[in-house]
C-alpha positions in Angstrom: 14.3 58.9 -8.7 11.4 58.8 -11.7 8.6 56.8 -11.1 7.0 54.2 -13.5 4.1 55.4 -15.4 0.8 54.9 -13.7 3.0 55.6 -10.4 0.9 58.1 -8.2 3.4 60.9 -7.0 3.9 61.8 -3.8 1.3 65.1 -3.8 -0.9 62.7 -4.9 -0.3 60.2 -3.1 -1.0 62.1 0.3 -4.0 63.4 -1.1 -5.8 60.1 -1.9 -5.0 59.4 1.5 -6.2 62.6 3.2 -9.3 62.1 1.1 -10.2 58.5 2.0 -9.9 59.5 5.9 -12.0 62.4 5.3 -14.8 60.4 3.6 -14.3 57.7 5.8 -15.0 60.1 8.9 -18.0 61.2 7.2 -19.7 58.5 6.9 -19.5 57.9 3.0 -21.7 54.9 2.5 -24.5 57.1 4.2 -24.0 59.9 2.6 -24.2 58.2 -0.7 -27.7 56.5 0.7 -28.7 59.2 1.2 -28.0 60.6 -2.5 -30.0 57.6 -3.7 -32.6 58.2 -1.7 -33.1 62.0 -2.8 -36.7 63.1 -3.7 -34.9 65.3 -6.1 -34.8 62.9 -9.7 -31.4 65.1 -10.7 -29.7 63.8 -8.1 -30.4 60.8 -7.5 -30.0 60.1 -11.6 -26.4 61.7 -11.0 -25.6 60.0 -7.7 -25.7 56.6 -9.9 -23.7 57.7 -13.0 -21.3 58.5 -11.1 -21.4 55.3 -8.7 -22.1 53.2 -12.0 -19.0 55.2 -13.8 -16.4 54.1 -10.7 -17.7 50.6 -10.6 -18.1 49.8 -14.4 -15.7 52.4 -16.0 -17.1 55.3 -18.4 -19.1 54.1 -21.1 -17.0 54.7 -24.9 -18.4 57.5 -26.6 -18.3 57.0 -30.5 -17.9 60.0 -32.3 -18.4 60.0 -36.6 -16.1 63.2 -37.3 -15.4 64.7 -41.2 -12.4 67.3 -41.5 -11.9 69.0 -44.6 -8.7 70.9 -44.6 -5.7 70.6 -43.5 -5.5 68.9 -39.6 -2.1 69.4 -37.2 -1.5 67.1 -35.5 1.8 65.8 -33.1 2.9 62.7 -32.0 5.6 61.1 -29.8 8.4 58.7 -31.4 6.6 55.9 -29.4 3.3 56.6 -30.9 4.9 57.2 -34.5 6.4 53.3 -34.0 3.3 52.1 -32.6 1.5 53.6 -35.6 3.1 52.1 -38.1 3.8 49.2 -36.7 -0.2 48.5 -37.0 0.0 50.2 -40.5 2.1 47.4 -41.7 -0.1 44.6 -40.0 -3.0 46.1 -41.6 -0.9 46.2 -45.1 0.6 42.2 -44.2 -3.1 40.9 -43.3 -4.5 42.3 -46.9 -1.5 41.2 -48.7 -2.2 37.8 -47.3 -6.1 37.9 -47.9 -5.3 38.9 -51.4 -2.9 35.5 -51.7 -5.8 33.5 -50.0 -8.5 34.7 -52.6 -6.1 34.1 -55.8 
């Protein structure tokens, strides 16, 4: 039987679990106080990324990247369809801009 994507196996499963007892029997919440409380600035500046990264999410990185050459590249069927799916949205949308200024 496959499981549906975003599905947790059963490895992992079991070790999420084994994990939250162990943290829970270690007094997590303390330990993190603790981490917050640190004289040391390192880690008390990495104590709340990390905090502020599980609550919040990651923060996008933007990245401004030039490629001269040739790039390889692969990509599933699905992401082929998804990609020109938006390639003809993009090419409908300036088709009908072009109508609208005319």
């Amino acid at each position: 039987m496959s499981r549906m994507k975003g599905q947790l196996g059963v490895a992992a499963s079991k070790g999420r679990a084994l994990a939250r007892r162990v943290l829970k029997e270690a007094k997590e919440i303390q330990k993190w106080a603790g981490f917050l409380a640190s004289e040391d600035e390192r880690i008390r500046l990495d104590a709340m990324k990390y905090l502020s990264d599980r609550a919040y999410g990651k923060a996008i990185q933007v990245s401004d990247v030039t490629v001269s050459g040739e790039v390889a590249y692969s990509m599933t069927a699905s992401d082929k369809a998804s990609a020109l799916g938006v390639l003809e949205k993009m090419k409908t949308y300036e088709k009908q801009k072009e109508e609208h200024v005319n």
